[in-house]
TIROLO-265843 format. One record per residue (C-alpha): x, y, z. Coordinates in steps of 0.001 Angstrom, whole numbers, plus 500000, padded with zeros to 6 digits. Layout:
N
XYZ
...
//
This chain:
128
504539482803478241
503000484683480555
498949483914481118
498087486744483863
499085487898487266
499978485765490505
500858487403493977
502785490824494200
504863490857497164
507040493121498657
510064492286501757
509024493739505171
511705494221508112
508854493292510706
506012490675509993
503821492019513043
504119495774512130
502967494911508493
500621492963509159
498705495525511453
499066498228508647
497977496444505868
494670494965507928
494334497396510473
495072500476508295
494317499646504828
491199497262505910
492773494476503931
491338490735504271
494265488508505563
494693485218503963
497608483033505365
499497484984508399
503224483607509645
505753485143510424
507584483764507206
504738484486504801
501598486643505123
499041487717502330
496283489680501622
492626490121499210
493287492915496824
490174493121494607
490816489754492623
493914489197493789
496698489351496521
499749491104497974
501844489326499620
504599489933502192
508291487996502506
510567488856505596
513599490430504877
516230487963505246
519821487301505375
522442489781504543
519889491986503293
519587495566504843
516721498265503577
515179500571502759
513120497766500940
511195500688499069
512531503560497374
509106506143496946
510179507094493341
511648504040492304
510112500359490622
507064499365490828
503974500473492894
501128498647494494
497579499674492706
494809500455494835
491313501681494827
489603503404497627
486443504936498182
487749507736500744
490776509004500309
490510511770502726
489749508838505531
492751506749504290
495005509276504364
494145510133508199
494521506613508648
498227506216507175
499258509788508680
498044507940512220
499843504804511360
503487503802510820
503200504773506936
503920508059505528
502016509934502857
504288511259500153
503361514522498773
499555516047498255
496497514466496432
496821514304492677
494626514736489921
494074512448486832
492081512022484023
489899509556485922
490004510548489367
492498511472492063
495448509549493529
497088509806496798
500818508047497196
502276506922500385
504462503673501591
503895501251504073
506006501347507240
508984499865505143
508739502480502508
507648500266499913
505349502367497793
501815502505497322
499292504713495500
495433504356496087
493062506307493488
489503507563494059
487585507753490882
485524510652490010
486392513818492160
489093515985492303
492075516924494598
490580520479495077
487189518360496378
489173516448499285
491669518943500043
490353521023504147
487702518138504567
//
């Protein structure tokens, strides 16, 4: 059955364009880069990112809908400027939670994403 987790991957209508928002934006460490395959470090593991192929038309993420990629950050404030600047789109405000607050957004093919910053609260980050 299963043992533990392998690559999360999403489809991306243009290679290039996710590339630069996933390192460029997000900071993340790039592994292999083709236009056919790219990945990236997350923590202890990777993302990965497929072409969108054939027949196939988008959106290939629905904000609301299946899964969403996990992240931690240490800023959220700074990553939000940094989507809002970029070809993502923040979705909504900063949210609390037990643990910390989350902020959700896609990547420039609307697949979502949610990053969480432990220990403060929305009202903290919210004018700065």
């Amino acid at each position: 059955m299963v043992t533990g987790s392998s690559t999360t991957w999403c489809y991306v209508t243009d290679m290039d364009r996710a590339i630069r928002f996933y390192r460029d934006v997000l900071g993340l460490k790039p592994g292999v880069q083709s236009p056919y395959w790219s990945d990236f470090e997350l923590g202890t593991g990777k993302i990965g990112l497929h072409p969108l192929g054939g027949a196939a038309n988008g959106p290939t993420g629905v904000e609301g809908k299946g899964w969403y990629l996990g992240m931690a950050a240490d800023d959220l404030v700074a990553l939000r400027r940094a989507v809002e600047a970029s070809d993502g789109q923040v979705v909504g405000d900063y949210h609390d939670t037990p643990a910390g607050v989350v902020l959700t957004f896609t990547d420039p093919d609307g697949n979502p994403v949610q990053a969480m910053q432990l220990g403060v609260k929305a009202a903290d980050l919210r004018g700065r």
